[in-house]
C-alpha positions as CSV (number, residue, x, y, z in Angstrom):
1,X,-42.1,-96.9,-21.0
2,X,-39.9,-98.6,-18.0
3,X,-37.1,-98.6,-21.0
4,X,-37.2,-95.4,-22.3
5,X,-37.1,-94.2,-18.4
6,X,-34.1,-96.4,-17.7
7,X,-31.7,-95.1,-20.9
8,X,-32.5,-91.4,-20.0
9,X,-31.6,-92.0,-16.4
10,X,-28.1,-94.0,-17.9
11,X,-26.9,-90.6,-19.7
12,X,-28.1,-88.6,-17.5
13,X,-25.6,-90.6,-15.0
14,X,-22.9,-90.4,-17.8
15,X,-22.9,-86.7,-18.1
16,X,-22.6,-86.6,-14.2
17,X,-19.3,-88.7,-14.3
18,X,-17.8,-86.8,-17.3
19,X,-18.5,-83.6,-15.5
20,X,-16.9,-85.2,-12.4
21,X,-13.9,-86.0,-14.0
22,X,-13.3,-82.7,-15.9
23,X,-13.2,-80.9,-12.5
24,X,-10.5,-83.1,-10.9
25,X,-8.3,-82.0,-13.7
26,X,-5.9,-79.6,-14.3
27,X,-7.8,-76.3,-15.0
28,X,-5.0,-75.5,-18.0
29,X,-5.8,-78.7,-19.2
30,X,-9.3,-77.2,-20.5
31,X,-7.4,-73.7,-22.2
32,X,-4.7,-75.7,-23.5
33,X,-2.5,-74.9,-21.1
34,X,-0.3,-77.0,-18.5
35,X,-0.3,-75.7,-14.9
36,X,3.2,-75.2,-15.0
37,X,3.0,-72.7,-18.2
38,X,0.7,-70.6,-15.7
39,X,3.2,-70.3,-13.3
40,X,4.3,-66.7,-12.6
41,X,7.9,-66.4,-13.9
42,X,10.5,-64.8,-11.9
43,X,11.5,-61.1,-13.3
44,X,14.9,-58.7,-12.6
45,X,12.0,-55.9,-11.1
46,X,10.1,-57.6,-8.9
47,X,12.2,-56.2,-6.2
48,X,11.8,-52.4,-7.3
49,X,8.1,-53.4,-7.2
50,X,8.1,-54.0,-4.1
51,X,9.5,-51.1,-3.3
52,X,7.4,-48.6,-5.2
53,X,4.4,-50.7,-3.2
54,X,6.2,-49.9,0.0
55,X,6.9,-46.2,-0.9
56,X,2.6,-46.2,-2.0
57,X,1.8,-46.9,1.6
58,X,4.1,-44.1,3.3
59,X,1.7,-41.2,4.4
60,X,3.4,-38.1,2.1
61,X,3.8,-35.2,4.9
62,X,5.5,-31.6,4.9
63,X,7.3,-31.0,7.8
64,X,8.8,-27.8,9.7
65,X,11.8,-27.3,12.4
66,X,11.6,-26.3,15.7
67,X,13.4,-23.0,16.0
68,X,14.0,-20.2,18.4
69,X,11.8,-17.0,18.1
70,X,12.0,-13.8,19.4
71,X,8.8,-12.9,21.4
72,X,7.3,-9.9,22.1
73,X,3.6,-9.7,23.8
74,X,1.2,-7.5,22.1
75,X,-2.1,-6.0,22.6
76,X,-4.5,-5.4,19.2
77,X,-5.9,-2.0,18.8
78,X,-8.3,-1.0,16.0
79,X,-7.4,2.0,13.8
80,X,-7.9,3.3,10.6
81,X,-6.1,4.7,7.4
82,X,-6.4,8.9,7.3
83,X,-5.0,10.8,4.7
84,X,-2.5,13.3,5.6
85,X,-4.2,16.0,3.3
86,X,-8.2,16.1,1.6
87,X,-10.5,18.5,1.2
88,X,-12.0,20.8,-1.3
89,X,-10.6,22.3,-4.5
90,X,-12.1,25.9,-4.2
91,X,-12.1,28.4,-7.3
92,X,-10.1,31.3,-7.2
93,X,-11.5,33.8,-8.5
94,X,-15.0,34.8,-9.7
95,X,-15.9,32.9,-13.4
96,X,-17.9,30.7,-15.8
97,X,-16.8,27.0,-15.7
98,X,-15.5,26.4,-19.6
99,X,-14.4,22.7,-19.0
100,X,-14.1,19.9,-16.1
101,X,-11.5,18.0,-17.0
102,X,-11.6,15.1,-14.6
103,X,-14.3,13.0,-12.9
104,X,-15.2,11.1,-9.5
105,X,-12.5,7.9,-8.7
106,X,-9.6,9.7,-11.3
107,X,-6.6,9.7,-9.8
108,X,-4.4,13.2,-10.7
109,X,-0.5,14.1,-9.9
110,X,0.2,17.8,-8.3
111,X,-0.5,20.6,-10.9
112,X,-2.7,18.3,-13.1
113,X,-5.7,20.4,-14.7
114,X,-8.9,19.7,-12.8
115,X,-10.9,22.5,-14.8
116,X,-11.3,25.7,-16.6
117,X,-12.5,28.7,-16.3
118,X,-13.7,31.0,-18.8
119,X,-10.6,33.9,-19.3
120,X,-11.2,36.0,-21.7
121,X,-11.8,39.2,-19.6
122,X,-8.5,38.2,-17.7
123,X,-6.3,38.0,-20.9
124,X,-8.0,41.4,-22.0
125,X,-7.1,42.8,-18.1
126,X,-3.6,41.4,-18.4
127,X,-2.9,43.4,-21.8
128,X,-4.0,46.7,-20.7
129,X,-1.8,46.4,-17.4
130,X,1.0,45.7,-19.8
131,X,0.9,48.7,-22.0
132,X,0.5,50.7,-18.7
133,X,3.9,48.9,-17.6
134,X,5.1,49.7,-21.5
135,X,4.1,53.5,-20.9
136,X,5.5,54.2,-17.7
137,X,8.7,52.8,-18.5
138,X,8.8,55.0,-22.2
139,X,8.3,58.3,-19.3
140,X,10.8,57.2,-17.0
141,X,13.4,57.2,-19.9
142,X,11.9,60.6,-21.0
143,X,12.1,61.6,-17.6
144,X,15.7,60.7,-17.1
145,X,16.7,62.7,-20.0
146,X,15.5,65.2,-19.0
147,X,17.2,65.1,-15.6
148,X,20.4,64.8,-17.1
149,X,20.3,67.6,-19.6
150,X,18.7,70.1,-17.1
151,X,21.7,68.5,-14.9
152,X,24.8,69.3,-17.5
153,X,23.3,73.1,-18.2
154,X,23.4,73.3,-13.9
155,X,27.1,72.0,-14.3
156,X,27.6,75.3,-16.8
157,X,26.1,77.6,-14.7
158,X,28.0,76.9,-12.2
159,X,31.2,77.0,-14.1
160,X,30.4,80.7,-15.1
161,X,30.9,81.9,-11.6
162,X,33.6,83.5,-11.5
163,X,32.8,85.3,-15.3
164,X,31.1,88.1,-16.2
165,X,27.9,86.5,-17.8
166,X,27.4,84.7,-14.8
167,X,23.8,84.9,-13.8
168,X,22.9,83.9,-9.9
169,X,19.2,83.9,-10.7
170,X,19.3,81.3,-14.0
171,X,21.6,79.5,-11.6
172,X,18.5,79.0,-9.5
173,X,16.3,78.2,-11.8
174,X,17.8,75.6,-13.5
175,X,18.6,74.1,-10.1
176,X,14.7,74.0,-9.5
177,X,14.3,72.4,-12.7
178,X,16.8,69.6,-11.9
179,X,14.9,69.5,-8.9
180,X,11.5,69.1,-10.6
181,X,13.1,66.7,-13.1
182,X,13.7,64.4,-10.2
183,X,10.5,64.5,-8.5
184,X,9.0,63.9,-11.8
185,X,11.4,60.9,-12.4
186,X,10.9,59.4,-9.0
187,X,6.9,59.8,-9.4
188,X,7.2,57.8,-12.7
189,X,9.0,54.9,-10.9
190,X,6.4,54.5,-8.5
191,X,3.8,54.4,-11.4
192,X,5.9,51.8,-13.0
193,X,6.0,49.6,-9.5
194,X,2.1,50.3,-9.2
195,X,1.8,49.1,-13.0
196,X,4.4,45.8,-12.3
197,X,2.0,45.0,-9.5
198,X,-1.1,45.4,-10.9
199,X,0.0,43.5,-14.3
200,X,1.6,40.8,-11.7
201,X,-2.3,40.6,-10.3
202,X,-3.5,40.2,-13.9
203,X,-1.7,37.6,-14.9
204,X,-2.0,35.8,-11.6
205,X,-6.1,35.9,-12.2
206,X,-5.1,34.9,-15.7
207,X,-3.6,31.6,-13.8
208,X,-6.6,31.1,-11.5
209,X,-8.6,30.2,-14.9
210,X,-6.8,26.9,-14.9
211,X,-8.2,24.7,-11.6
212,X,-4.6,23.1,-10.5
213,X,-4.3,20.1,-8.1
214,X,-2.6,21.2,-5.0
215,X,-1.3,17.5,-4.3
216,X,-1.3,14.2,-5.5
217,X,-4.1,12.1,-5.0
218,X,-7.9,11.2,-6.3
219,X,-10.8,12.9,-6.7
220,X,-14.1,11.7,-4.2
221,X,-16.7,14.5,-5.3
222,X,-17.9,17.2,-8.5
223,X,-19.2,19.9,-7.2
224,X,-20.2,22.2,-10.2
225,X,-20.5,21.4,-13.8
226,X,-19.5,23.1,-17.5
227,X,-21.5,26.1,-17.6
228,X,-22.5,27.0,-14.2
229,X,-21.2,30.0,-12.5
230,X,-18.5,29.6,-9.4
231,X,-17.5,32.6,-7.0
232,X,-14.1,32.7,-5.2
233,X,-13.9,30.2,-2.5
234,X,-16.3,28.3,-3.9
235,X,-15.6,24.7,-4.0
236,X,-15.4,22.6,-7.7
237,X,-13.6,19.0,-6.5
238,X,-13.1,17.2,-3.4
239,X,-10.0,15.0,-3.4
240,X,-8.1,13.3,-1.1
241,X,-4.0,12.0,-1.2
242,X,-4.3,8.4,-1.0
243,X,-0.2,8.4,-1.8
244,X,0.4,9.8,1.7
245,X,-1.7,8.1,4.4
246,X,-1.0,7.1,8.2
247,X,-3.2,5.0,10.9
248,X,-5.2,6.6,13.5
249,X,-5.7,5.0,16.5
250,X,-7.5,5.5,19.7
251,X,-5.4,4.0,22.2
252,X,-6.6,3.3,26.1
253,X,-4.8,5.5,28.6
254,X,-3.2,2.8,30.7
255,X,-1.0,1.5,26.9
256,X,0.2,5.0,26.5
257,X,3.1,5.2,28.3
258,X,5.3,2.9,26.0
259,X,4.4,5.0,22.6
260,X,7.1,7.7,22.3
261,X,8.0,9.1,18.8
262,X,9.9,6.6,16.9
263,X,8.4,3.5,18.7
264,X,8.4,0.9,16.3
265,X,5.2,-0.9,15.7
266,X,3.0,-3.9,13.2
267,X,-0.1,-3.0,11.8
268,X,-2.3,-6.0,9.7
269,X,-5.1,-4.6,6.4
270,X,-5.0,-7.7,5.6
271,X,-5.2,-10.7,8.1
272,X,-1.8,-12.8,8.3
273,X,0.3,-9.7,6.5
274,X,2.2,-7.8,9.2
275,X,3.6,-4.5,8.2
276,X,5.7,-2.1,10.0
277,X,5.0,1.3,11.4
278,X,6.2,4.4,13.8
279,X,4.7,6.4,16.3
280,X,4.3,10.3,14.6
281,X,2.8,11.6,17.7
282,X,0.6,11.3,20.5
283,X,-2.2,13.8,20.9
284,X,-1.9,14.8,24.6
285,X,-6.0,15.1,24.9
286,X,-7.4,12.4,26.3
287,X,-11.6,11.1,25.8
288,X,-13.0,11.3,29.0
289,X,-16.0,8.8,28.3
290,X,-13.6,6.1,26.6
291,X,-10.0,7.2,28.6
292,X,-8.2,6.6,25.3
293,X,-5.6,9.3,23.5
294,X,-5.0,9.1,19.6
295,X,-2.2,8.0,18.2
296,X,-1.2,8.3,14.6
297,X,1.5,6.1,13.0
298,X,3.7,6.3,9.9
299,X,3.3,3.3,7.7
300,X,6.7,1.6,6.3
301,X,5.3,0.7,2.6
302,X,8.2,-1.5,0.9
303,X,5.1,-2.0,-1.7
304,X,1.9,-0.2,-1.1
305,X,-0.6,-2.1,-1.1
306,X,-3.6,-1.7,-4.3
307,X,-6.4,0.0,-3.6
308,X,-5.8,1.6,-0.3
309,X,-8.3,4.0,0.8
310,X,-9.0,6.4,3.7
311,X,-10.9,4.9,6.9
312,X,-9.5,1.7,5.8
313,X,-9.9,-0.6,9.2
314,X,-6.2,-1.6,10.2
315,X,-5.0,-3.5,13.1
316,X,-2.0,-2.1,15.3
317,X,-0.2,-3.9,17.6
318,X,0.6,-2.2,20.4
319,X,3.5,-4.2,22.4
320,X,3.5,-4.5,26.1
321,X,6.7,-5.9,28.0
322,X,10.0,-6.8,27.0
323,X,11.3,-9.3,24.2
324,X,12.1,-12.6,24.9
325,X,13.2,-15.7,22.6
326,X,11.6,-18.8,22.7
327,X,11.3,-22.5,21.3
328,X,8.9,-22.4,18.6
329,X,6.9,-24.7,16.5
330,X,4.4,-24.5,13.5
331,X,1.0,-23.9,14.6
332,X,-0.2,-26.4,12.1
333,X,1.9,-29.2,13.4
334,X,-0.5,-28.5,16.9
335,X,-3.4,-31.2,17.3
336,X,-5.2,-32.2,19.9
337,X,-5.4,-35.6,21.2
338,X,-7.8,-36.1,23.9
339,X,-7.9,-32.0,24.8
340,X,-4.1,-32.3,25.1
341,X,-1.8,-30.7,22.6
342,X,0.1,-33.2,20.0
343,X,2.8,-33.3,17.4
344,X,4.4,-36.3,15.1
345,X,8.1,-35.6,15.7
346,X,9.3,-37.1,12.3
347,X,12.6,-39.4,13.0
348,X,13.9,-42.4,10.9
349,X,11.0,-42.2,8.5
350,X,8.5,-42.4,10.7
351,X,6.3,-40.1,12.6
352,X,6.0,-40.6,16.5
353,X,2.9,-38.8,18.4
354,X,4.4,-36.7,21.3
355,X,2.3,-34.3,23.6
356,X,3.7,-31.2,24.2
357,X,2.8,-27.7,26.5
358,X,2.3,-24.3,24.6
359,X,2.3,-20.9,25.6
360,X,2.1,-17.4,23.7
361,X,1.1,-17.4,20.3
362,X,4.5,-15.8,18.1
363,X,3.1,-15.1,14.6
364,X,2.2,-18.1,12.8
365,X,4.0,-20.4,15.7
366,X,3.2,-21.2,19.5
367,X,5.8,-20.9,22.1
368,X,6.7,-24.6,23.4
369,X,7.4,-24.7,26.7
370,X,7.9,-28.3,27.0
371,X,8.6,-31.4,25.2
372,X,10.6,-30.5,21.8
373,X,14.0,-29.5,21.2
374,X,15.6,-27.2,18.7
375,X,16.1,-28.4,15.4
376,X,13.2,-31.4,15.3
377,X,11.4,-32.0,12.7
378,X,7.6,-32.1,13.0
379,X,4.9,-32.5,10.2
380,X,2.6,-29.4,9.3
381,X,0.9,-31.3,6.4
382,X,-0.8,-34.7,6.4
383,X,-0.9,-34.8,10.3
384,X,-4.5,-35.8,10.1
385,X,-4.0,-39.2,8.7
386,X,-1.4,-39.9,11.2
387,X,-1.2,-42.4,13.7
388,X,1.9,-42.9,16.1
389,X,4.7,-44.5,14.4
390,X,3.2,-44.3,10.9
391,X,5.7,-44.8,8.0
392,X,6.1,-41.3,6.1
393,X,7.6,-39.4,3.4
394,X,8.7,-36.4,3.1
395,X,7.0,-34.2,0.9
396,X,9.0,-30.5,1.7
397,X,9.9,-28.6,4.3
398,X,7.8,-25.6,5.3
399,X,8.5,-21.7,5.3
């Protein structure tokens, strides 16, 4: 037993050393391969490696100029989009509704169809008032012939005067009957007005059977349907001309007195898009509870904006003092480091923290007071992974 103990313990021991001895060797001795074969060999890129790995740990930033702005203090006042004309569409004239030939939300041009009326009784009205134009006109010719023969047998009368078959008294008479000729010829010329007009009337009720659209613009409300009867003055469509709107304001007293007609204004529908207006006119009635006056202004659409609609909320800017230029920077190049305002002033690749003093807000920009200079380039984009002195690169330079 003491034997077999012993030659287990022996290889045991043996195993130990081999394993030992493996592990002081060369670790390519075990893959086949020599220490030196694993050596890295030197390449022609290994330089532009490095450089790529250098470019990989410059923070990619945008950056923006500091430039001089004009500034010019405003005050915002809410307002609203009006149209310049809506209302109702009345009828006309008294008749059945034959056809309604648009609906709520269409949008129609000036003399598109909105409906029609029933017209048979007006074409039947305008035909009779044209024959009774036809007819006088067929007895003022008869009428005027007349005239003129009962005119030339005058003439021959009166060349017999100084004959023997001369006759004073058929003289007379046919000079009462040019007399009467002419009444009767001036009677049929008013009858012929009276018939122009009332054939004018005819066929302007004739027109009235086709619902016209006085403007441009959309329709907002039906008031009848096909079939039902409508009176004169009665109202079919409500419609209002969303091509031709300005902003209504009510503006406090005490910002009055630089509106005058013609004063040049910005207006926002749509935050961050500033568009350009003019004072129309001032009403000169002031609210006595609120001590503002309305103000409309005429919008300057280079491209009107879809879908704008009446009472639309719009944002005036009402300026108060004088223009001024200022230095300017980015707003989103502005953080704050310990409550104090901050910008990375980018220079020889590499962005330096530098605290600054703002004022007014210009646009998108603040007004620097101190601590930049024109033409600097500060980052707008990736200035929250910044620290001072930070390698960057460049990424674009901002609008």
């Amino acid at each position: 037993m003491l034997k077999k103990w012993l030659f287990v313990s022996a290889v045991l021991a043996a195993g130990l050393l081999a394993a030992g001895l493996l592990g002081v060797m060369a670790p390519g001795v075990l893959d086949g391969v020599s220490a030196q074969d694993k050596k890295p060999a030197a390449s022609s890129g290994s330089g532009e490696t490095k450089k790529k790995k250098r470019r990989r740990r410059r923070t990619l930033v945008r950056v923006d100029r500091v430039r001089i702005e004009p500034l010019l203090q405003t005050v915002p006042v809410i307002g609203r989009m009006v149209a310049v004309r809506a209302g109702a569409v009345a009828a006309r004239i008294d008749a059945p509704v034959r056809e309604m030939k648009v609906d709520v939300g269409d949008s129609v041009v000036i003399g598109d169809v909105l409906a029609i009326l029933v017209d048979d009784m007006f074409k039947w009205d305008r035909a009779e008032k044209a024959a009774e134009v036809r007819e006088t006109i067929a007895r003022i010719s008869s009428a005027t012939a007349r005239l003129s023969l009962a005119r030339q047998e005058l003439k021959r009368f009166g060349d017999l005067r100084a004959s023997a078959a001369y006759s004073k008294a058929r003289f007379e008479d046919k000079r009462l009957e040019v007399t009467r000729y002419q009444a009767e010829l001036a009677e049929a010329r008013a009858r012929l007005e009276r018939a122009q007009a009332s054939l004018n009337l005819a066929e302007t009720e004739l027109r009235y059977t086709l619902i016209r659209a006085p403007y441009s613009g959309s329709i907002t409300k039906r008031h009848t349907e096909t079939g039902a009867f409508v009176k004169e003055g009665q109202a079919v469509f409500t419609m209002v001309s969303d091509r031709d709107m300005e902003i209504e304001a009510d503006v406090p007293a005490r910002r009055i007195a630089g509106l005058t007609v013609g004063k040049k204004v910005t207006f926002e529908l749509v935050r961050g898009q500033r568009i350009e207006a003019r004072v129309r006119a001032v009403v000169p009635e002031e609210n006595v509870r609120t001590h503002t006056r309305m103000v409309r202004f005429k919008p300057n659409f280079k491209i009107r904006p879809e879908n704008l609609a009446a009472n639309q909320s719009a944002t005036v800017y009402l300026p108060i003092g004088k223009s001024r230029t200022v230095l300017s920077v980015h707003k989103d190049a502005v953080t704050s480091s310990r409550g104090v305002p901050t910008v990375f002033v980018v220079e020889n690749r590499r962005a330096y923290a530098r605290q600054i003093e703002i004022g007014e807000g210009v646009g998108g920009r603040f007004e620097v007071l101190s601590g930049l200079k024109e033409g600097e380039q500060v980052v707008v984009r990736g200035n929250e992974r910044l620290k001072d002195g930070k390698r960057v690169r460049i990424d674009g330079v901002s609008n």
